[in-house]
PyMOL Python script that loads the backbone (N, CA, C, O; Angstrom):
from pymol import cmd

cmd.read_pdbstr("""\
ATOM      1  N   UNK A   1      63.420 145.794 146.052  1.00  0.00           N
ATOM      2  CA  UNK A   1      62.353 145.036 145.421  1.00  0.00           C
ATOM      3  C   UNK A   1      62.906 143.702 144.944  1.00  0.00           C
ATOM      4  O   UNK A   1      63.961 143.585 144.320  1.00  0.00           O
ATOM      5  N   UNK A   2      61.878 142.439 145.390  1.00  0.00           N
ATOM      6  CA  UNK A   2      62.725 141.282 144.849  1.00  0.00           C
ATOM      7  C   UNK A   2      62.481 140.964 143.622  1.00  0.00           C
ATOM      8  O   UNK A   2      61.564 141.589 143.089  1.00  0.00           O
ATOM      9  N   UNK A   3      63.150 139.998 142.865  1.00  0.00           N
ATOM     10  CA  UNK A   3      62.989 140.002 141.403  1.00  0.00           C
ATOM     11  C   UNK A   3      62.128 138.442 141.094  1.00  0.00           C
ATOM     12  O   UNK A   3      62.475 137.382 141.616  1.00  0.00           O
ATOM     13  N   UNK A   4      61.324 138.543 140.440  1.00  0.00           N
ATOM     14  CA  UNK A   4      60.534 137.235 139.759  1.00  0.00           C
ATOM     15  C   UNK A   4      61.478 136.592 139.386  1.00  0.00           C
ATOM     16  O   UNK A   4      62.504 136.934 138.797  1.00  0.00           O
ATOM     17  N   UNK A   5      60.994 135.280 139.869  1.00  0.00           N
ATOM     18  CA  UNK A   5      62.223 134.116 139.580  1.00  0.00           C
ATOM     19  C   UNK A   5      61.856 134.005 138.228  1.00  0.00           C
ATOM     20  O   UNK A   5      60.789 134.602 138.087  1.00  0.00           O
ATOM     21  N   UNK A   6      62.336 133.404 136.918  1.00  0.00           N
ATOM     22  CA  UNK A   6      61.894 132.863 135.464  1.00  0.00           C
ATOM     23  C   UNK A   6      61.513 131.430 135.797  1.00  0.00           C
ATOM     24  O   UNK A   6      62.547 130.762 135.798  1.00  0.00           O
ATOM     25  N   UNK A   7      60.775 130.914 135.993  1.00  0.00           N
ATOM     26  CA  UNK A   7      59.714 129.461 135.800  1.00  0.00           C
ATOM     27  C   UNK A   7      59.059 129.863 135.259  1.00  0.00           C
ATOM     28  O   UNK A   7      58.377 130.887 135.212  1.00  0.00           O
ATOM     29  N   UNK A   8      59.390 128.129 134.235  1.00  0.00           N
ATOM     30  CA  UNK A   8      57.814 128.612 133.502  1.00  0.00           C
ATOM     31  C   UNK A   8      56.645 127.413 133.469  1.00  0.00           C
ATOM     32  O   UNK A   8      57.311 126.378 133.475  1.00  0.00           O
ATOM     33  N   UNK A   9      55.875 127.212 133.452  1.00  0.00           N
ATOM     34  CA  UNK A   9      54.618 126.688 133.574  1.00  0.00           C
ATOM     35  C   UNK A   9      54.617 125.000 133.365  1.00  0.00           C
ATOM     36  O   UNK A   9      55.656 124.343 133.300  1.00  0.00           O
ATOM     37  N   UNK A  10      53.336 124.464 133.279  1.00  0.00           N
ATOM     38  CA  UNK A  10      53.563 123.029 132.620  1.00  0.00           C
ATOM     39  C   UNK A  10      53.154 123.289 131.341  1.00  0.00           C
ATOM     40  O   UNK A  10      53.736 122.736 130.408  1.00  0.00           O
ATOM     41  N   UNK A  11      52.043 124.211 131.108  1.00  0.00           N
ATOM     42  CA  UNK A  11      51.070 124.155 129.698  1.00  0.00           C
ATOM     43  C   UNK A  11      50.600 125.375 129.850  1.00  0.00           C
ATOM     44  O   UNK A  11      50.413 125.539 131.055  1.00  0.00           O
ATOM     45  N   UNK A  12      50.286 126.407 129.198  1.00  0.00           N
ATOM     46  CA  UNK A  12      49.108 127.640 129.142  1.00  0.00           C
ATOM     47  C   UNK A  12      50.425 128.338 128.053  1.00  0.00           C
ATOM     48  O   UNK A  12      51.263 127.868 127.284  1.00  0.00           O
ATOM     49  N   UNK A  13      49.979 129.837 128.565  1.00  0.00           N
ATOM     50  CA  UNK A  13      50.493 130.852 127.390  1.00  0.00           C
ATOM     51  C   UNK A  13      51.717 132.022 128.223  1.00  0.00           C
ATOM     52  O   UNK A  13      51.855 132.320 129.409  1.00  0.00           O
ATOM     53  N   UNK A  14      52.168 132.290 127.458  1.00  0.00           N
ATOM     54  CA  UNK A  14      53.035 133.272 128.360  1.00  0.00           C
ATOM     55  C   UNK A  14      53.212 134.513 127.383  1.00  0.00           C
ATOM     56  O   UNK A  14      53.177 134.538 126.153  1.00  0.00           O
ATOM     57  N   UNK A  15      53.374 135.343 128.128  1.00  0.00           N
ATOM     58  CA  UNK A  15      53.514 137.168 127.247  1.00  0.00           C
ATOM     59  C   UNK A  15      54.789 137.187 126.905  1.00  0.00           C
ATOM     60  O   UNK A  15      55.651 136.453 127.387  1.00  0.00           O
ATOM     61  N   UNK A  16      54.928 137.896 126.192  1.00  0.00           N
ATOM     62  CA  UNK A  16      56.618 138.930 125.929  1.00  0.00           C
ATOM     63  C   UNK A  16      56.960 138.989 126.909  1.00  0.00           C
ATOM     64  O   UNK A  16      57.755 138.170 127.371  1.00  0.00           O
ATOM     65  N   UNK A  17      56.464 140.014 127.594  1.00  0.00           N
ATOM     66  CA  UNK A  17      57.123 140.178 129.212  1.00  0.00           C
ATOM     67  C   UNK A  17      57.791 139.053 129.963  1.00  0.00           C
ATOM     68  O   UNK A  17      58.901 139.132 130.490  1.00  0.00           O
ATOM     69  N   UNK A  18      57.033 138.041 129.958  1.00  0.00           N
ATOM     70  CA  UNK A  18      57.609 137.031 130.720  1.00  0.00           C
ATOM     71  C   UNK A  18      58.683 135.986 130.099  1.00  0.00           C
ATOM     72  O   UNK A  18      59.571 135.323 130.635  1.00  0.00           O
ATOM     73  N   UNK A  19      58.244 136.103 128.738  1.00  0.00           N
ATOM     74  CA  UNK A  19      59.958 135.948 128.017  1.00  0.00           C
ATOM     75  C   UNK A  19      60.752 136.209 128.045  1.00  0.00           C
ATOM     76  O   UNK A  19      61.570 135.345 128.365  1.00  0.00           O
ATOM     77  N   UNK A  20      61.259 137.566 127.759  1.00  0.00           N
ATOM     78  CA  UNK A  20      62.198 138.420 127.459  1.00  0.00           C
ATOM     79  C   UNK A  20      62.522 139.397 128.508  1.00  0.00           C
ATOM     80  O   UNK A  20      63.532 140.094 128.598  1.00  0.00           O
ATOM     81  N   UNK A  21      61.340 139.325 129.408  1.00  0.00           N
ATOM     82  CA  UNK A  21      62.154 139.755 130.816  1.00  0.00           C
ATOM     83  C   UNK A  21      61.142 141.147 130.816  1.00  0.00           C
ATOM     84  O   UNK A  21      60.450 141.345 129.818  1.00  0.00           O
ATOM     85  N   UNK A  22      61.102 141.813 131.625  1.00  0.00           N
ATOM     86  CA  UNK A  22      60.618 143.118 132.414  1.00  0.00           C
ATOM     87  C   UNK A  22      61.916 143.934 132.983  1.00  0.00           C
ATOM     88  O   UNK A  22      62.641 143.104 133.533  1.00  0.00           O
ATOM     89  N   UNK A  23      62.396 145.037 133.050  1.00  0.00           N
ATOM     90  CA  UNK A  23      63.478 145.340 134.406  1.00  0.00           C
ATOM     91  C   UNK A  23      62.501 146.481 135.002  1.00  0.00           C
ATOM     92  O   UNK A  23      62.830 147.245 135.909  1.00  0.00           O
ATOM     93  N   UNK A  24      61.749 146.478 134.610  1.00  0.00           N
ATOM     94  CA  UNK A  24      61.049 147.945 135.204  1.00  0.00           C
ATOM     95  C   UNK A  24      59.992 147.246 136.663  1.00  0.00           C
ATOM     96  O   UNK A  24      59.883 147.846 137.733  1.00  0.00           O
ATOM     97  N   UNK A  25      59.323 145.907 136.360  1.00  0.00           N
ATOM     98  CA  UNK A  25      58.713 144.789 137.084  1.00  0.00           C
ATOM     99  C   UNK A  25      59.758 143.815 137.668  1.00  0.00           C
ATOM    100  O   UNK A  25      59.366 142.877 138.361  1.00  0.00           O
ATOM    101  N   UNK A  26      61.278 144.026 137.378  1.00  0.00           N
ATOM    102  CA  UNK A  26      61.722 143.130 137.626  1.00  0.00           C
ATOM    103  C   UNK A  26      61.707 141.525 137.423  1.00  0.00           C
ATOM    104  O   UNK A  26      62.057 140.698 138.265  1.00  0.00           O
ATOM    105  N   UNK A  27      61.263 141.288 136.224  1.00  0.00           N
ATOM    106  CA  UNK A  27      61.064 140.244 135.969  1.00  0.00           C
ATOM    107  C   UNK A  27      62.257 139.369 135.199  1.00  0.00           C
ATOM    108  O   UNK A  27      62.521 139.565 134.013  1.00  0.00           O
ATOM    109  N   UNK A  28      62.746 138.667 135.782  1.00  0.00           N
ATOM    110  CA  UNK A  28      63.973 137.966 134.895  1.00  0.00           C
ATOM    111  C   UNK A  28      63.580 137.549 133.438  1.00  0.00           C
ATOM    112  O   UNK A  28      62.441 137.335 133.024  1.00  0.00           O
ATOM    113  N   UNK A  29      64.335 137.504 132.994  1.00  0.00           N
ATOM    114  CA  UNK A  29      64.237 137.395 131.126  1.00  0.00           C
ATOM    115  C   UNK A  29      64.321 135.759 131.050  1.00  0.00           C
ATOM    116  O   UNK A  29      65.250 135.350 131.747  1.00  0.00           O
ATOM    117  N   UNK A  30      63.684 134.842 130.467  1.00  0.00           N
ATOM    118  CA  UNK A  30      63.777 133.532 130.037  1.00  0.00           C
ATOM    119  C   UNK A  30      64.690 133.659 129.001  1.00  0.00           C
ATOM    120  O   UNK A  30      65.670 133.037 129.412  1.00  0.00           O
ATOM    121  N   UNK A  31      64.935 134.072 127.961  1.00  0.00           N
ATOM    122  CA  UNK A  31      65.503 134.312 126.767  1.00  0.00           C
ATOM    123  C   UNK A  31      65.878 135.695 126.997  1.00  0.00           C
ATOM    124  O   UNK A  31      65.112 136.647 126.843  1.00  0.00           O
ATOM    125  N   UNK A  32      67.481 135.790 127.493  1.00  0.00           N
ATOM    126  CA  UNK A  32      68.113 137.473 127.779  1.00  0.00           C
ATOM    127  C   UNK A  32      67.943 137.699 126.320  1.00  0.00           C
ATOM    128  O   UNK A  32      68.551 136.826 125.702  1.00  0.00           O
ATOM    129  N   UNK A  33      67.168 138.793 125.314  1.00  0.00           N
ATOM    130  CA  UNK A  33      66.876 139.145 124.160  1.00  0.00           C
ATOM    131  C   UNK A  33      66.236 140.097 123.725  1.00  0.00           C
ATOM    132  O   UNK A  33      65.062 139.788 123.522  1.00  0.00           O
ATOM    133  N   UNK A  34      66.431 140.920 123.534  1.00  0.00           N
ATOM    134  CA  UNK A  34      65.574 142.406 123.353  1.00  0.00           C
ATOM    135  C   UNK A  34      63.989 142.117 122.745  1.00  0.00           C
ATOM    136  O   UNK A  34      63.751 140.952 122.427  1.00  0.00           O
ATOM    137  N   UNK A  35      62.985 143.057 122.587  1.00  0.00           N
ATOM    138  CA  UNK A  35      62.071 142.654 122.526  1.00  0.00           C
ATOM    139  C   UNK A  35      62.225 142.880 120.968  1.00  0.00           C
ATOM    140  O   UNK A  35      61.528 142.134 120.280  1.00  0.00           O
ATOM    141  N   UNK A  36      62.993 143.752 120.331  1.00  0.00           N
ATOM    142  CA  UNK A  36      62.870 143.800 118.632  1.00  0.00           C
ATOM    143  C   UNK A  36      63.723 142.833 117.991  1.00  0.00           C
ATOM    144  O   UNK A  36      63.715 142.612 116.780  1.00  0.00           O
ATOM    145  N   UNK A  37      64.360 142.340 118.725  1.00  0.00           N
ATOM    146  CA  UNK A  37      65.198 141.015 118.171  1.00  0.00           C
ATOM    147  C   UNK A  37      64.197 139.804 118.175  1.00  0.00           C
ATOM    148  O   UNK A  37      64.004 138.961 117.299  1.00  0.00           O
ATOM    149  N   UNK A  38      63.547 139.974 119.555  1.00  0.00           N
ATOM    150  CA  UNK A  38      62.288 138.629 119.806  1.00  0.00           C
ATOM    151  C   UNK A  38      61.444 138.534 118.198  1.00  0.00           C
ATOM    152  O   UNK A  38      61.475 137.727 117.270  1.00  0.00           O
ATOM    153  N   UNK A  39      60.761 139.734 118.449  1.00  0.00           N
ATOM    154  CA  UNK A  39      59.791 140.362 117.127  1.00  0.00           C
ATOM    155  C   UNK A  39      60.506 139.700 116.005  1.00  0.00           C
ATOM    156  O   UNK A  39      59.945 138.886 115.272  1.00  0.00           O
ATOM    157  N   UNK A  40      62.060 140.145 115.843  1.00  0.00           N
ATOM    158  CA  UNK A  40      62.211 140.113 114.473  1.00  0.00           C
ATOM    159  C   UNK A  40      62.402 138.704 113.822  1.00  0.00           C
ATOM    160  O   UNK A  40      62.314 138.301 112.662  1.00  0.00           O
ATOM    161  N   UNK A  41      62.725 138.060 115.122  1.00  0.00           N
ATOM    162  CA  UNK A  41      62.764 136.098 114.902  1.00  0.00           C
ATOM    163  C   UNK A  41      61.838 135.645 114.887  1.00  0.00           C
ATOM    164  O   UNK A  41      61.754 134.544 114.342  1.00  0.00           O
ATOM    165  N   UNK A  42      60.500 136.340 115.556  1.00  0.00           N
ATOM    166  CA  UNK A  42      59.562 135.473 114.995  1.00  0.00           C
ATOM    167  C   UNK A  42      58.823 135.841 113.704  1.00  0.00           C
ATOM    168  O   UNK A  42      57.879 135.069 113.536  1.00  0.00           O
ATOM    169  N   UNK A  43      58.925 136.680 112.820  1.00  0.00           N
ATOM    170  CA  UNK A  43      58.911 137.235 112.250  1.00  0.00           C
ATOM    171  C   UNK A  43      59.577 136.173 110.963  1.00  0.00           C
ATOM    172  O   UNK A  43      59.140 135.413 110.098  1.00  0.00           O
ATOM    173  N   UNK A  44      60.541 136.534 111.328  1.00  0.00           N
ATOM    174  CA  UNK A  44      61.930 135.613 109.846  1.00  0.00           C
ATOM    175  C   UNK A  44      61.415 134.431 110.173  1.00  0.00           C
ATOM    176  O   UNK A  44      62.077 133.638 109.503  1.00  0.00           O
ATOM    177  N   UNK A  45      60.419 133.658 110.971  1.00  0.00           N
ATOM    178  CA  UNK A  45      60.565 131.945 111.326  1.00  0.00           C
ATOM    179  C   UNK A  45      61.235 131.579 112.231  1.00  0.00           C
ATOM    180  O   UNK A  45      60.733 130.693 112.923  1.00  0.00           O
ATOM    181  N   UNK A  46      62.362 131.987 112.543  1.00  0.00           N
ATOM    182  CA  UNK A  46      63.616 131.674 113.839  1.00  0.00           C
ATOM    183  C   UNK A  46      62.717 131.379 115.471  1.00  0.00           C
ATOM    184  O   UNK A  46      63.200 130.423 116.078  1.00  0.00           O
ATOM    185  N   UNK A  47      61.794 131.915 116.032  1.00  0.00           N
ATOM    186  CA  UNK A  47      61.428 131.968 116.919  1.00  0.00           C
ATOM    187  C   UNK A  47      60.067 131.536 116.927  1.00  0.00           C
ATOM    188  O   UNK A  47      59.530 131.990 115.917  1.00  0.00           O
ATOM    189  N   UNK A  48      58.851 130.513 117.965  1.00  0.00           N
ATOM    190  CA  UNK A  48      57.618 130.421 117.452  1.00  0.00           C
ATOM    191  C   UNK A  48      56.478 131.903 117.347  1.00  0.00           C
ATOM    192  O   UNK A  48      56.703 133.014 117.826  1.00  0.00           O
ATOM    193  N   UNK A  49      55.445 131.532 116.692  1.00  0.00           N
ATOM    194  CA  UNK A  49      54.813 131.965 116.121  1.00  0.00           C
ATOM    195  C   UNK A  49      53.765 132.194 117.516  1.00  0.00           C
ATOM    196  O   UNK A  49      53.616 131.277 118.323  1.00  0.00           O
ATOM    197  N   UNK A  50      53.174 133.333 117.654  1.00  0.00           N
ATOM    198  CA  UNK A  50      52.402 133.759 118.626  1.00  0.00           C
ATOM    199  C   UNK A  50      50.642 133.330 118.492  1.00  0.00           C
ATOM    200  O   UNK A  50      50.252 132.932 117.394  1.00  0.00           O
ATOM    201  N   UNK A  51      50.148 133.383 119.065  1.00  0.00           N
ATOM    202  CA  UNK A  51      48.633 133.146 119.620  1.00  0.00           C
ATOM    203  C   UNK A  51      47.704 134.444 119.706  1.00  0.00           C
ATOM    204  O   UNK A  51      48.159 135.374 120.372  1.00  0.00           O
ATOM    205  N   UNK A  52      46.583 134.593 119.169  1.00  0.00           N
ATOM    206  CA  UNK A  52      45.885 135.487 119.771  1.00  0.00           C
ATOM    207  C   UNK A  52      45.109 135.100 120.910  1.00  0.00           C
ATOM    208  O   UNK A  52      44.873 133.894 120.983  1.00  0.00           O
ATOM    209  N   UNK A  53      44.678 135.797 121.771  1.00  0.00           N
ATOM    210  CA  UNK A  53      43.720 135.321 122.746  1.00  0.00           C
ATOM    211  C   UNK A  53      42.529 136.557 122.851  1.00  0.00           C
ATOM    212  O   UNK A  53      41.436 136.660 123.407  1.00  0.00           O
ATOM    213  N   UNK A  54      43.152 137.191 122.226  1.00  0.00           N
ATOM    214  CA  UNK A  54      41.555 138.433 122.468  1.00  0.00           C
ATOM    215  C   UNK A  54      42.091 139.319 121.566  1.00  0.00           C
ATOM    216  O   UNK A  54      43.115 139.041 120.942  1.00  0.00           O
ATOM    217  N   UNK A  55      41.410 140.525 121.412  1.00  0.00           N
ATOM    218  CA  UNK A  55      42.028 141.834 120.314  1.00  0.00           C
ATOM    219  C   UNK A  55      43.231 142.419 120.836  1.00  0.00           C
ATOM    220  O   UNK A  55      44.231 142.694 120.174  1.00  0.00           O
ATOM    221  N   UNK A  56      43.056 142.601 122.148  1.00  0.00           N
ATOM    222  CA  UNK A  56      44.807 143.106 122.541  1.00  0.00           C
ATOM    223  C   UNK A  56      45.983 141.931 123.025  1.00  0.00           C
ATOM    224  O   UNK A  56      47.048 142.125 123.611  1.00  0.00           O
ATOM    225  N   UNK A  57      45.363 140.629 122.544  1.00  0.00           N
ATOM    226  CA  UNK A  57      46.374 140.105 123.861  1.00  0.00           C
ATOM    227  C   UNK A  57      47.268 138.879 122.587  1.00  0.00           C
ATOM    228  O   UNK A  57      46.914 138.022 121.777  1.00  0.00           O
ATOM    229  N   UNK A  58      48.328 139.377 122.990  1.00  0.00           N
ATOM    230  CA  UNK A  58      49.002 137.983 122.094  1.00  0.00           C
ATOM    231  C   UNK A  58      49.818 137.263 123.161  1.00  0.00           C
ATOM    232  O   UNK A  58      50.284 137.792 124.170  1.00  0.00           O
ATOM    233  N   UNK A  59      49.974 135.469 122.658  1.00  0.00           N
ATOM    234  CA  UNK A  59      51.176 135.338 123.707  1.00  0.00           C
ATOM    235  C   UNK A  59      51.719 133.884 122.952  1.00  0.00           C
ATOM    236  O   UNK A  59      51.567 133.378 121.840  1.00  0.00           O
ATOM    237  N   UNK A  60      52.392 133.543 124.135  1.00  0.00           N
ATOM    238  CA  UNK A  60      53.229 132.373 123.131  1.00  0.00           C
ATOM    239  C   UNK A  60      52.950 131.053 123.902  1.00  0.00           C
ATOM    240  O   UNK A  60      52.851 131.116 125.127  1.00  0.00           O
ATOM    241  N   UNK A  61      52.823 129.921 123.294  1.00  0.00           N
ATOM    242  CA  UNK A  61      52.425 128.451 124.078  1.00  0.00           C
ATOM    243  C   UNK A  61      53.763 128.402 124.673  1.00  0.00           C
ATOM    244  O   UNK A  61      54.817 128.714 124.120  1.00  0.00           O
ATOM    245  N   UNK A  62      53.592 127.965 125.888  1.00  0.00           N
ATOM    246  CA  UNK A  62      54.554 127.465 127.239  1.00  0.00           C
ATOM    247  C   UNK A  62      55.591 126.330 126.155  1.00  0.00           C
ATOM    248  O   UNK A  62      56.737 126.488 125.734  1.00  0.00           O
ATOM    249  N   UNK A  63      54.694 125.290 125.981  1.00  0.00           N
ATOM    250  CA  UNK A  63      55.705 124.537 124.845  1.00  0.00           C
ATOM    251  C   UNK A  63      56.289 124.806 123.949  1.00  0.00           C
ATOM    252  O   UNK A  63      57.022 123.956 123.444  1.00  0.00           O
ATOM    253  N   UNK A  64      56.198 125.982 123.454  1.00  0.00           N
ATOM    254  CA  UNK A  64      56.932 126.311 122.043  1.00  0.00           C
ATOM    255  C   UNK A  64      58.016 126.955 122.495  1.00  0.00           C
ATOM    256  O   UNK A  64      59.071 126.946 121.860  1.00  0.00           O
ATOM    257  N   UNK A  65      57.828 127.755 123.960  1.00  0.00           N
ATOM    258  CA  UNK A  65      59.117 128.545 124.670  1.00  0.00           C
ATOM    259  C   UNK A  65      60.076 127.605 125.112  1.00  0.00           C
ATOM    260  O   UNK A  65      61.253 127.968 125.101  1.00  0.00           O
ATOM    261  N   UNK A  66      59.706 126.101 125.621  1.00  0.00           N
ATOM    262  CA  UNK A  66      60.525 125.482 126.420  1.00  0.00           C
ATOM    263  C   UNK A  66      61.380 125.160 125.368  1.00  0.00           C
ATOM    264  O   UNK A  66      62.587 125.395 125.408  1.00  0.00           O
ATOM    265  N   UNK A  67      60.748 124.576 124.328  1.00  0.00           N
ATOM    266  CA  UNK A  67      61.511 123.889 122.847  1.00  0.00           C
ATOM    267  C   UNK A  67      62.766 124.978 122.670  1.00  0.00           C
ATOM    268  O   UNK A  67      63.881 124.783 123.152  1.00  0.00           O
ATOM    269  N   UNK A  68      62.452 125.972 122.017  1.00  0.00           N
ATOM    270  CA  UNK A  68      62.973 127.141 122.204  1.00  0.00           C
ATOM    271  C   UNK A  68      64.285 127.556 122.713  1.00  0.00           C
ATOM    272  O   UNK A  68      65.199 128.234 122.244  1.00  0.00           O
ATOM    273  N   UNK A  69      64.108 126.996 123.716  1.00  0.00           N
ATOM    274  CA  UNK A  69      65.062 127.406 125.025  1.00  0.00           C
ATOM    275  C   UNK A  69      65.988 125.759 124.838  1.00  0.00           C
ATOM    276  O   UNK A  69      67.214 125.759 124.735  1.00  0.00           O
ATOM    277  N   UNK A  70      65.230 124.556 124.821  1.00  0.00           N
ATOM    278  CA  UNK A  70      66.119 123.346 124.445  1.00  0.00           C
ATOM    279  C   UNK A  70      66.626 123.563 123.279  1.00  0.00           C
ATOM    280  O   UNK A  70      67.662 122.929 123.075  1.00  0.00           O
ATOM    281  N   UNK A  71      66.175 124.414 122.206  1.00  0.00           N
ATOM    282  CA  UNK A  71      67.636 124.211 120.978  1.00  0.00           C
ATOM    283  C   UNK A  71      68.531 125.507 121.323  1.00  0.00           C
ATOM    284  O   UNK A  71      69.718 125.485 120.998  1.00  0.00           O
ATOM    285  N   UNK A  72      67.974 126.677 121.998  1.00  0.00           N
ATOM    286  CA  UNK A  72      68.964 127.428 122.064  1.00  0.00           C
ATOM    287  C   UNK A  72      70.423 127.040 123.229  1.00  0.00           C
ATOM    288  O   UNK A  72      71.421 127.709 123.499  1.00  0.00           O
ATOM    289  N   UNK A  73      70.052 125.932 123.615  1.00  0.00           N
ATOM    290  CA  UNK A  73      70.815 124.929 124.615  1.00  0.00           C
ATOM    291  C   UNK A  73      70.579 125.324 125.986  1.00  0.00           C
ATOM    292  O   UNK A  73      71.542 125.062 126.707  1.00  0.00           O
ATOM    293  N   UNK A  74      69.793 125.765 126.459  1.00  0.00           N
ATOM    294  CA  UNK A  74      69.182 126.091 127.699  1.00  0.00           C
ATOM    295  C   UNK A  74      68.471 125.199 128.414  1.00  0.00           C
ATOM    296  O   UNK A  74      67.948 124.211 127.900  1.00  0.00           O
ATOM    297  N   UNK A  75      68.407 125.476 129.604  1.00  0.00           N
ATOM    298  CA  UNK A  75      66.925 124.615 130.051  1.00  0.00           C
ATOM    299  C   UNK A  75      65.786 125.269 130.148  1.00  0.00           C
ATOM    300  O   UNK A  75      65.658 126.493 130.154  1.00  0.00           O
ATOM    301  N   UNK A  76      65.236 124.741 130.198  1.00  0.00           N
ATOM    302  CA  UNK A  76      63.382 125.130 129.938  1.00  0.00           C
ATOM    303  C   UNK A  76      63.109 124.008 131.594  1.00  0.00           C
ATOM    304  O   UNK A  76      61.975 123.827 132.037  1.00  0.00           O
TER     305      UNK A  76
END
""", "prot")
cmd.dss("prot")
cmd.show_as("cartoon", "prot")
cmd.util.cbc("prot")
cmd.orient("prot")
């Protein structure tokens, strides 16, 4: 099975999943980071702050991940 490349968008929203990676979907991790470490930074302030979009759906602005990823010294 091939693996989802990590790109990410110009503008919209992106899930956990597509942050922090899938291995079960194979999805590469943008931020290699567990999902209770993710939680717990955004949580303390360390990480941005999520979006609702409906009753089940949370996700995170494309821009706040790229930023994100530029101070954690990455590219976005």
């Amino acid at each position: 099975m091939a693996t989802q490349s990590a790109t990410l968008p110009e503008t919209g929203f992106l899930r956990i999943w597509q942050i922090i990676g899938d291995k079960k979907k194979n999805i590469t991790p943008l931020i290699p980071i567990g999902r209770t470490t993710f939680l717990n930074g955004v949580r303390d302030g360390k990480f941005p702050q999520p979006v609702k979009l409906g009753e089940r759906t949370t996700a995170w602005r494309t821009e706040d991940i790229k930023n994100l990823i530029a101070e954690m010294g990455g590219e976005a």
